[in-house]
C-alpha positions in Angstrom: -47.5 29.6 18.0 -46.7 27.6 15.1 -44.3 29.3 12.5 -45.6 29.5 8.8 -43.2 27.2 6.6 -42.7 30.3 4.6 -41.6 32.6 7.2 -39.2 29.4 8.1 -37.8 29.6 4.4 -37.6 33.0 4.5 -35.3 33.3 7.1 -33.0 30.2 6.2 -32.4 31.8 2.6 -31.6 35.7 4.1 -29.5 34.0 6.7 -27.6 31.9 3.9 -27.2 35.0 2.1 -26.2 37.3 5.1 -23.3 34.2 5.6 -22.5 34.6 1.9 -22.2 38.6 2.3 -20.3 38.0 5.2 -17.5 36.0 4.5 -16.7 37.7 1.4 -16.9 41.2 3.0 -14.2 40.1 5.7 -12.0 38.6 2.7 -12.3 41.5 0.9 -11.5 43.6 3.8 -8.2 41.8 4.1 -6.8 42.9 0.5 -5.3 46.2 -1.1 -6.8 47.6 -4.1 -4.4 46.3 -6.0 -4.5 42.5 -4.4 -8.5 43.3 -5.2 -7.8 43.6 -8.8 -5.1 40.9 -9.0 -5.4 38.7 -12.1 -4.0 35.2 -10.9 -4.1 33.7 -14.3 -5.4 35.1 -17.5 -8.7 33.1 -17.6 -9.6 34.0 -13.8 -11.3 36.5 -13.5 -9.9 39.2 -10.8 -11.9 39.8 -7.5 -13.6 43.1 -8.7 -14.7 41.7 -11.6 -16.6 39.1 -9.3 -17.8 41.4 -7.2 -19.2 43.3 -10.3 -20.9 40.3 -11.8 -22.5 39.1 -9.1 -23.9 42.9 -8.5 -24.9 42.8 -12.2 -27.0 39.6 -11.5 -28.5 40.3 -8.5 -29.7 44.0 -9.4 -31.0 42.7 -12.8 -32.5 39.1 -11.0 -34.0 41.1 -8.2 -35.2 44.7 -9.3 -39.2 43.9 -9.6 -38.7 40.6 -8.9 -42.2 39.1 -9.1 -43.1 41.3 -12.4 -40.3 41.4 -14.3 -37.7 39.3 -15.9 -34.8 38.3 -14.4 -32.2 39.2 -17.0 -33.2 42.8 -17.7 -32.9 43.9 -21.2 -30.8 47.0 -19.7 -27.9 44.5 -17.9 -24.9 44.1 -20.3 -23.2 41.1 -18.7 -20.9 40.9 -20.8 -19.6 44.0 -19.3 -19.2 43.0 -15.9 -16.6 40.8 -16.8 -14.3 43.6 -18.7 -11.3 44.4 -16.4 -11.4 48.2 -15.2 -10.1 50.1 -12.2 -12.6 52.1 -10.1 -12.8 53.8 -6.6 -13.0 50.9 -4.0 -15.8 52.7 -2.5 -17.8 52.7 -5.6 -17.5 49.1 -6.4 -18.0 48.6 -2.4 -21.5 50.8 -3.2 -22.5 48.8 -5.9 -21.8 45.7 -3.8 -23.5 46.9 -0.8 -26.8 48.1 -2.7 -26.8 44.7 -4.7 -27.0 42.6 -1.3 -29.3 45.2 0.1 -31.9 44.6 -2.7 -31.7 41.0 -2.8 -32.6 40.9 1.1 -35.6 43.5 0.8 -37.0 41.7 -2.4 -37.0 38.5 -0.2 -37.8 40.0 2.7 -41.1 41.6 1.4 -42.5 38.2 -0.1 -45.6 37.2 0.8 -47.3 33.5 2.0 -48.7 33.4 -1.5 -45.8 35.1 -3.6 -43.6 31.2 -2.9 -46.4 29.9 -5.3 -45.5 32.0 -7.7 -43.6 32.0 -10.9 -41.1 34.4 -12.3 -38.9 34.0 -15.0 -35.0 34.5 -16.0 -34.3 34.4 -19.6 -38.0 33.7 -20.4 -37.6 30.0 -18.7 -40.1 30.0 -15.6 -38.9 29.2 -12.7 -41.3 29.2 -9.1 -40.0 32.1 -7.0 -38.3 28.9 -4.5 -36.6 27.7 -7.2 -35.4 31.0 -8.5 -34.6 31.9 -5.5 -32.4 29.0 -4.9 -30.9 29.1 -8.2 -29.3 32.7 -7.1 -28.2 31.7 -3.8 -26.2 29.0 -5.3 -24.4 31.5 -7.7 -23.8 33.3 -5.3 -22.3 30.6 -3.1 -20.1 29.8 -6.1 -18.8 32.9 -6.6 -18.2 33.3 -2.8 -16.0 30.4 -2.7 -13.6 32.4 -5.7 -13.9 35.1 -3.7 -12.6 33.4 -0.2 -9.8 31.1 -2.9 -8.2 34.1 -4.4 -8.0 36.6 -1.4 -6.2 34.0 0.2 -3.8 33.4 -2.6 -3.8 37.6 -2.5 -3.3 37.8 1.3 -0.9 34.6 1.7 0.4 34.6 5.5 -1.5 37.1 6.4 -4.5 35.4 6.0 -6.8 35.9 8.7 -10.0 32.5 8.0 -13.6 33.8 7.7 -14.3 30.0 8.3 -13.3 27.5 10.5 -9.4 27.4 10.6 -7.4 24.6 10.3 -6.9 22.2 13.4 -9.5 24.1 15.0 -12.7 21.9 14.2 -12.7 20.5 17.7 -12.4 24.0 19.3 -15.2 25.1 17.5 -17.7 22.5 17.8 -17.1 22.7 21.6 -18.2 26.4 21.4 -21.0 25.6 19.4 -21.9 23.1 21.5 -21.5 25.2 24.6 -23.8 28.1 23.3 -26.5 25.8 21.8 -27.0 23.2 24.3 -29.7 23.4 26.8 -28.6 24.2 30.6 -28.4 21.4 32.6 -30.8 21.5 35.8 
């Protein structure tokens, strides 16, 4: 049976963002509170505040998705960049249900809902595109996430990608799981 190109697209962007979620979960799960909330320089922002922006726009991008839009009139993004201390289990909630509700609004599209159009910031946008646009904040942000736990966690750094001078390693693995047995 032939697979639908949606149902193909579907699954390459939850798989991207399950990656995404992943990576920055097993950085984050390297640091202390206080390495979390770690202010490297006075114009970077501190993990937290990260993880709380990128909650902020994927609760207010992805609550009613297809019928609302994007930047809800109730987000204050402005807040999410103001430096507070909270229980790490809250802001790992807040976290947690943000990823959760990008997936399900993804994973309940239908064939027709990809020719669709929504809109972020009254600018229309076809649900791809949108779609696209927030996985590649996301990826952004990821990649400050990884940089400064690893500033945070120096030599105790454990990679959540490829390690250095292990390339070749790797590939052979890859290559031994995904090739075809020989007959």
């Amino acid at each position: 049976m032939v697979e639908r190109l949606s149902t193909i697209i579907i699954a390459a962007w939850l798989s991207e963002l399950d990656s995404l979620k992943q990576r920055c979960d097993k950085a984050i799960s390297q640091l202390t509170d206080d390495q979390l909330h770690t202010r490297v320089h006075p114009r970077i922002n501190p993990i937290t505040v990260i993880m709380r922006h990128m909650a902020g726009s994927m609760m207010s991008r992805f609550t009613d998705f297809l019928t609302t839009d994007g930047e809800k009139p109730t987000r204050n993004r402005d807040d999410e960049f103001r430096e507070f201390r909270e229980p790490r289990e809250q802001g790992l909630q807040r976290w947690n249900q943000a990823w959760a509700l990008v997936r399900s609004a993804i994973i309940s599209l239908a064939e027709d809902d990809l020719d669709r159009s929504v809109t972020i910031r009254a600018e229309h946008h076809s649900v791809p595109k949108a779609i696209e646009r927030a996985i590649s904040h996301y990826a952004y942000h990821t990649g400050q996430i990884l940089m400064l736990a690893r500033l945070a966690a120096g030599d105790k750094w454990e990679w959540v990608t490829i390690a250095p001078g292990q390339s070749a390693a790797f590939n052979a693995e890859m290559n031994n799981q995904h090739q075809p047995p020989q007959t």
